[in-house]
C-alpha positions in Angstrom: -31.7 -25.1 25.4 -29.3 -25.0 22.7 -27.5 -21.5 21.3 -29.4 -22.8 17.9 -32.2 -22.4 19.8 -32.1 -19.1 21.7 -31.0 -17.4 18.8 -34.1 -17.9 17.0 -36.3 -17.0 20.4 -33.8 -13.6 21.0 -34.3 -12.7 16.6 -38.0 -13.2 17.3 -38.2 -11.0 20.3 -36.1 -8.2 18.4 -38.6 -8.6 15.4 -41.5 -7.7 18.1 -39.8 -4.6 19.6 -38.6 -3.4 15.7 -42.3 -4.0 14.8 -43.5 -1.9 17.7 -40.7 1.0 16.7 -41.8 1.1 13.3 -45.0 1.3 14.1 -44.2 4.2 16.9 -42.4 5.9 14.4 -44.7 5.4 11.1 -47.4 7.0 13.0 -46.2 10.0 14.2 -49.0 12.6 13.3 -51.7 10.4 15.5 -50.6 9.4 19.3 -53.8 6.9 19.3 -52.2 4.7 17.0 -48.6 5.5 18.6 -50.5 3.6 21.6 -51.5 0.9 20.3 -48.4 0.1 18.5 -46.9 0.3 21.6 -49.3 -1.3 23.3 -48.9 -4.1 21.0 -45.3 -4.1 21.2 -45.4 -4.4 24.6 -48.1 -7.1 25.1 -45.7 -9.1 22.6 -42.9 -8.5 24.5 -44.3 -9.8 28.1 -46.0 -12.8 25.9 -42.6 -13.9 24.8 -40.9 -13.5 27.7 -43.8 -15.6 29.6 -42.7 -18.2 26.3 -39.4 -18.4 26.3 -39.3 -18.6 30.0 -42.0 -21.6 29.7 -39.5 -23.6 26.8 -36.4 -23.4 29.0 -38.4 -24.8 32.2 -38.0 -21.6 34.5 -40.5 -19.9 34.8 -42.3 -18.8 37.9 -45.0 -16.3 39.3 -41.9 -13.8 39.8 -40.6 -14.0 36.1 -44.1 -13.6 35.3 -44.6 -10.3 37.2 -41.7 -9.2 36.5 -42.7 -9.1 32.6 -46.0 -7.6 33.7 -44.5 -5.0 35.9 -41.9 -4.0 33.5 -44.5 -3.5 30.7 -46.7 -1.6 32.7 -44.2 1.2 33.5 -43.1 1.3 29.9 -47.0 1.9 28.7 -47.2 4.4 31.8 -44.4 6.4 30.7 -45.2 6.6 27.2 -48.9 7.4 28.2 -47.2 10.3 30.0 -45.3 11.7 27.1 -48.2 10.7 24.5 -51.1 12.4 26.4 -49.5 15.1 28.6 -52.0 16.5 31.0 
C-alpha cells in the first residue's frame, strides 16, 4: 500500500473518531445520546480497522479481536462514567 494510500485510510479514520467527539461533546445535557455517539464512534472505528486491515492483506482472527476487544473496553468505560451506579 502506497503512503498515497494510507493517508487517505488514516484522514478517514480521524474523521470517524472527530465525528464521534463532536458528537460526545454536542450532546452534553443527555448521556443517551453521548452513547450512541460513542457507540457509533466506536462501531466505525473497529469497522475500519477490520477494512484497512482487509486492503493491505493482513488481516486475521487476532487483528480482528483485537479491534473488538479494544472497543469493548472503551464503550465499558464510558458506560461506567455515563451511567454511574
Amino acid at each position: 500500500m502506497s503512503s498515497r494510500e494510507h493517508f487517505w485510510h488514516y484522514l478517514l479514520l480521524i474523521l470517524i473518531l472527530l465525528a464521534g467527539f463532536v458528537g460526545f461533546v454536542y450532546f452534553k445535557q443527555s448521556p443517551s445520546f453521548r452513547f450512541f455517539s460513542l457507540f457509533g464512534s466506536i462501531l466505525g472505528y473497529i469497522v475500519w480497522g477490520v477494512w484497512h486491515h482487509f486492503v493491505e492483506g493482513r488481516l486475521t482472527w487476532s487483528v480482528i479481536t483485537e479491534y473488538l476487544l479494544l472497543g469493548l473496553v472503551v464503550l465499558a468505560t464510558a458506560s461506567l462514567l455515563l451511567f454511574p451506579f
